[in-house]
N, C-alpha and C positions, 0 to 999 in steps of 0.2 A: 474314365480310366484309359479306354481305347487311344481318345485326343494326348493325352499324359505320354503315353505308350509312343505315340508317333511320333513325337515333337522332341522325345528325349534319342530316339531314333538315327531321326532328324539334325539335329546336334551334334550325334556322332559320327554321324558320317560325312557334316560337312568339315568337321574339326580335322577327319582324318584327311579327308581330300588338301584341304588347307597346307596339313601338314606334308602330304607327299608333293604339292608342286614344290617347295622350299626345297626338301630335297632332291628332286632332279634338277633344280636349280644350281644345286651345291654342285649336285655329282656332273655335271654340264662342266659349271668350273675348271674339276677338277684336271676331267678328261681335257681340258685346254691347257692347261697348266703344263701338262705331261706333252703335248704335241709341242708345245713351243720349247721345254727341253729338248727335245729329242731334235727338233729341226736346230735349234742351238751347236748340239753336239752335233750333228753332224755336218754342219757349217766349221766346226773347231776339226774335224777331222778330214773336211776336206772333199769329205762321202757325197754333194753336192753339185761339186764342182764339174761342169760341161765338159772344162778341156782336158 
């Protein structure tokens, strides 16, 4: 039962891990997504520019 015990454990906690690298993967993403608008717009605004 102990063995039972451990391995069902075992399983959930690699399920979970599993599941959180995906989502900081996503959330990695996203947070790019969002920096490349913003360097976008503010290339359209000009907010960049040296001179």
């Amino acid at each position: 039962m102990k063995r039972l015990t451990a391995l069902l454990l075992l399983a959930l906690f690699s399920a979970g891990t599993l599941t959180a690298c995906n989502t900081v993967e996503g959330a990695g993403k996203d947070v790019q997504k969002v920096g490349s608008k913003m360097e976008e717009a503010a290339e359209d605004t000009g907010g960049t520019d040296p001179n």
